[in-house]
N, C-alpha and C positions, 0 to 999 in steps of 0.2 A: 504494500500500500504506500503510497506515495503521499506520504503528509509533512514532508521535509518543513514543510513553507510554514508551522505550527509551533509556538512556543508554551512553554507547560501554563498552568494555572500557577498562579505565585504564590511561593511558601504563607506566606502571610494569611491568605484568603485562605487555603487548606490549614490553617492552623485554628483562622477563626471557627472553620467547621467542625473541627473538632471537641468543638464546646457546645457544638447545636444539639440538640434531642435528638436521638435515635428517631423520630421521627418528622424531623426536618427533614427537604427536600434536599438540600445538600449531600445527606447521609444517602440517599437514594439514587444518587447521581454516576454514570461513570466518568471521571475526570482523569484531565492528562495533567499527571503530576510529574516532576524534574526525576519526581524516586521511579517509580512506575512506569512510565512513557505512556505512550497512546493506549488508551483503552482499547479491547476489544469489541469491535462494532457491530457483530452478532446479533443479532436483534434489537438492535438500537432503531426508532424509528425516528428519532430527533436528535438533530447535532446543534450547538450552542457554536459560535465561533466572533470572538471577536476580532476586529482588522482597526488597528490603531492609528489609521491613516487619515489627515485632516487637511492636507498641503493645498490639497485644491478648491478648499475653501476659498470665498470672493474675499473673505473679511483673517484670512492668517499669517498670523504673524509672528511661527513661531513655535507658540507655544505646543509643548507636549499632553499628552491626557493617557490616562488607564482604566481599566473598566473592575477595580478590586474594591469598591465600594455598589456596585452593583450586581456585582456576582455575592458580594457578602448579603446584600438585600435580599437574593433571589436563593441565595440559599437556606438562609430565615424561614421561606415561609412553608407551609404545611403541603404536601401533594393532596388533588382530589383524588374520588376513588378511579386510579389511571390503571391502565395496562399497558399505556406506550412507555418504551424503555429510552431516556433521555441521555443521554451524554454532553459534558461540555470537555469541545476539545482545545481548548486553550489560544491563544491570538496568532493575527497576522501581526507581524511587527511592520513598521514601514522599511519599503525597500530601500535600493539603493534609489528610485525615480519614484516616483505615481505609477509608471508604468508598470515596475518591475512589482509591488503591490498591488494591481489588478492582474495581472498575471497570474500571483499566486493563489490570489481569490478565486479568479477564472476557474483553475486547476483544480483547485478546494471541492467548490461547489458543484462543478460539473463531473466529479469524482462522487460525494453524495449521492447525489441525485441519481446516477446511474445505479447505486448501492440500495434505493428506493429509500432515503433519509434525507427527511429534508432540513437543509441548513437555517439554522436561525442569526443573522448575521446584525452583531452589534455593533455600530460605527462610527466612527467618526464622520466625514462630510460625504452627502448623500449623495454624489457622481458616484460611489462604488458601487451605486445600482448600475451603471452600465456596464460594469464587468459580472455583474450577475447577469444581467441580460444576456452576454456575450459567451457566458461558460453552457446557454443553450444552443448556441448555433451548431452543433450535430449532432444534439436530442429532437428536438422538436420544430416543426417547419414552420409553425406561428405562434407566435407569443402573445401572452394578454398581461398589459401591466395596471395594474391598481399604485397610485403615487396619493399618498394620506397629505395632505401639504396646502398651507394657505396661499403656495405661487403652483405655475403651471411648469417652473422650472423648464419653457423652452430654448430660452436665452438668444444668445447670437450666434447660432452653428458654426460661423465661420472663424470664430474665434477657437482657441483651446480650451476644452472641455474644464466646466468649474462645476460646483455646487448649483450654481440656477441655471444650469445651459444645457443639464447632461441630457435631457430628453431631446430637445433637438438632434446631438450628437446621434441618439437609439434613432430617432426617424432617418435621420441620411446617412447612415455609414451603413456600406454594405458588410454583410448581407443583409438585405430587409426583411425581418423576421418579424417586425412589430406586425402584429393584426388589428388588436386595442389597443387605445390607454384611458384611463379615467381616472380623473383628478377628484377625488375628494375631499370637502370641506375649503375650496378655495376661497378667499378672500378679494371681493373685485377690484378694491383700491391697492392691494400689492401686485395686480395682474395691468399692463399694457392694452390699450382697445386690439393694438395689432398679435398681439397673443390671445385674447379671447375670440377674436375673427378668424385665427390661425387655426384657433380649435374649432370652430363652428366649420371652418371647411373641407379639416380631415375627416370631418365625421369623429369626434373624437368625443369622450363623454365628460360632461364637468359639471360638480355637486355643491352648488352654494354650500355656505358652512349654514344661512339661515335654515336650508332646506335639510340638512341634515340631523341637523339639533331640534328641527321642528319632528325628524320623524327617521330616526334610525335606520329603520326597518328600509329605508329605500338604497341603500349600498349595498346588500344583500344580495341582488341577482350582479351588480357588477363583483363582488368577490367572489362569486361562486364559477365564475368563468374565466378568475384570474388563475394565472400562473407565479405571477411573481407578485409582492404586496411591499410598499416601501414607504416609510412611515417617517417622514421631517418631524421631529418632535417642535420644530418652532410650530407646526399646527396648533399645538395646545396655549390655550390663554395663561398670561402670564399668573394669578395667581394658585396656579396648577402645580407651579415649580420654581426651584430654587433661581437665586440670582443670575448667573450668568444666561439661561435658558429664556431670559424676561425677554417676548420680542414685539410680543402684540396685546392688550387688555382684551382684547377678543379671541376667542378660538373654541377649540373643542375641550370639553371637561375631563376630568378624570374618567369617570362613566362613561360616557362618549367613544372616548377612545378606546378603555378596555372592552366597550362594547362590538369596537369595529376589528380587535385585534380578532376575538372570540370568532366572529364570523369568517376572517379570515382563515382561521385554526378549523373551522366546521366544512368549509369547500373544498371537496375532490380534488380539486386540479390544481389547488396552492400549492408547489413546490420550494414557496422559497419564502423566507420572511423576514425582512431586515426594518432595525429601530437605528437611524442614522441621526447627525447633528448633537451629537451628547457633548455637552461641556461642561466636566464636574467642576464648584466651586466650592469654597469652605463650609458651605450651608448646605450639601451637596444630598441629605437625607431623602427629601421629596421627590426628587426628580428621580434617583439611583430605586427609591423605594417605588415610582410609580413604572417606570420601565421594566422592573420585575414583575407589577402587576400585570403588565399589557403581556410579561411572556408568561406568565400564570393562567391567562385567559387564552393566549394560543392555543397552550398546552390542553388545556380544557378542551378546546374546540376541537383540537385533533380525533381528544378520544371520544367524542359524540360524532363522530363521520359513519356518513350512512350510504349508500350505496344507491342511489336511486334514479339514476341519469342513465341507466339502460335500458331503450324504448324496446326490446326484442320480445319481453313477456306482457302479453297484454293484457295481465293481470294484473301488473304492478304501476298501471296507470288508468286515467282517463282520459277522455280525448274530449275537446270542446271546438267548435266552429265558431267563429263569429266574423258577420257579414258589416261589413262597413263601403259607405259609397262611392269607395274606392277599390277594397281591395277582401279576400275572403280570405281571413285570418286561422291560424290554426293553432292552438294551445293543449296543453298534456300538463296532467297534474300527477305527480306523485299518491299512491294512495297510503305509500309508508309514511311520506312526511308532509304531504300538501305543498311540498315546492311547486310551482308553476314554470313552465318553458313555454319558448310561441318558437313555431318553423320559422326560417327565412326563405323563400323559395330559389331555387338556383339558376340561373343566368347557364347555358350551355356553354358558352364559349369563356367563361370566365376562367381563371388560374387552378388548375387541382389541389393544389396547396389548402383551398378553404374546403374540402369535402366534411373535414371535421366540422366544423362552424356552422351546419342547416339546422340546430335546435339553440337556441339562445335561453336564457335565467332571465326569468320575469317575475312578477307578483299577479296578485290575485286580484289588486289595482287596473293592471295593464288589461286583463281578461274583460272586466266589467267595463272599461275606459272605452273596449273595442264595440261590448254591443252599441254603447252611446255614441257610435259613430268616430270616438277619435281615437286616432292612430296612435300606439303605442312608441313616445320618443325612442327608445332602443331598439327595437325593430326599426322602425326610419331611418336610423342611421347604418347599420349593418346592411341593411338593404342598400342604401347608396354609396355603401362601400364594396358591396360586391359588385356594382354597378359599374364602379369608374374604370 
């Protein structure tokens, strides 16, 4: 196994464990310690992985960060009743470049993943989604990214890849692998008119923060058709978290967000899940304590994963029609869990690459939206993205 690229858990944090109850999470954990090495990944169905890397931050200047106050947080707290086997395998350190740090992440994750473990990646500044993105370019032939974030992070592509730019970077660098992306809980006054038109024209899906905080439950079909989930902790309102973290009096709450991690943890197809933008400070309790919660919720979600996006037994659903004065709409409900999905119909001549993509994650909203004649936004736009 090739995990060269991986440094142990620090004596310190394994020491603190050592004082937790037997029935602390920590105690539960397989951990890569400096005595030990890498754990055996045996049925491990969750890897922990932190990447220490901040350089390409808009705003760095420097400074170094570690994640041994949040791994103490997270070891603290109590498991629910789980069956999935977690491991943390200890950080990326920064390379010799940025580059040479995504790289090793690349490697990391796209090693995971093939292992069917999916990496939970703690970070520093949030371009190291685009090396997550990039460790699937000869797994999967379309990606769906979910970005938790008050910007849309598309920047100036033609510059070098930062913290607010790396999406742009994922749409134009080949290979083009993106198929989604959805922004949730943005903020419109930290978003550009030519970036919220950028999105309106990829067909791209984006989640006021009013709309999300008015009603949770609608990110739900976009995570459940993500692959990847990537989470700017500046989304969260400043008094959510400690000092340094303060970047907006608006955002998403503690709740909110452990709410969105959860669902994240509950979708099929999330194979990846990173908490980026951490900058511990002396008061560093809240933040370190609530990033444990949001992987405590993951974690949770993992082990409520159900199985129910196989249209093959026509037992295991219902089928509904609904006729709008446009177009004759098609929806299937789960009878395990009442998830809802709507078809998209397919264009012949379009790309094969989307053969997976003819049933999309909806709500029970979007069904009822259809008999009253209006077209359900998600479908709208995948349609006109199979389209172009």
């Amino acid at each position: 196994m090739n995990f060269n690229f991986l440094s142990p858990v620090s004596d310190s944090v394994l020491a603190h464990n050592e004082l937790l109850s037997m029935q602390a999470l920590g105690r539960k954990l397989k951990i890569h310690s400096a005595q030990n090495g890498i754990p055996d990944l045996e049925n491990v169905s969750i890897a922990i992985i932190g990447v220490l890397e901040n350089r390409n931050d808009v705003n760095y200047i420097g400074e170094e960060f570690q994640l041994n106050e949040v791994r103490k947080a997270f070891y603290a707290l109590y498991p629910g009743s789980w069956s999935a086997v977690v491991a943390d395998l200890g950080d990326i350190n920064k390379g010799e470049t940025v580059e040479d740090t995504y790289f090793a992440l690349k490697t990391t994750v796209s090693i995971l993943i093939q292992k069917k473990i999916i990496p939970i990646i703690l970070g520093g500044s949030q371009d190291l989604t685009y090396a997550i993105y990039r460790a699937y370019d000869n797994l999967k032939p379309m990606v769906n990214i979910v970005n938790v974030d008050s910007r849309f992070d598309l920047g100036d592509s033609t510059k070098p890849i930062k913290n607010n730019s790396f999406i742009g970077k994922i749409i134009l660098d080949e290979p083009y692998n993106l198929f989604n992306y959805a922004a949730l809980g943005y903020q419109t006054y930290f978003n550009s008119q030519e970036e919220i038109d950028l999105m309106e024209r990829l067909y791209f899906e984006a989640y006021r923060l009013g709309e999300v905080s008015n009603d949770i439950t609608i990110v739900e079909p976009a995570m459940r058709d993500a692959n990847i989930v990537s989470v700017d902790l500046g989304a969260v309102k400043a008094s959510e978290v400690s000092l340094k973290q303060r970047l907006s009096p608006n955002g998403l709450d503690g709740k909110e967000i452990c709410a969105i991690a959860r669902y994240a943890g509950i979708s099929n197809k999330v194979t990846s899940f990173g908490i980026f933008e951490y900058k511990p400070s002396y008061d560093d309790e809240v933040t370190s304590m609530l990033i444990s919660q949001m992987l405590w919720y993951f974690i949770e979600g993992y082990n409520c994963r159900v199985i129910d996006d196989e249209f093959v037994n026509d037992n295991n659903h219902q089928k509904f029609t609904a006729l709008t004065s446009s177009e004759e709409l098609v929806f299937y409900k789960s009878t395990k869990t009442g998830r809802w999905w709507i078809e998209i119909p397919f264009l012949a001549n379009v790309n094969n690459k989307l053969k997976k993509h003819t049933l999309l994650s909806c709500t029970h909203k979007d069904y009822l939206d259809a008999c009253n004649d209006k077209i359900p936004e998600r479908w709208y736009k995948a349609y006109q993205k199979n389209s172009v």
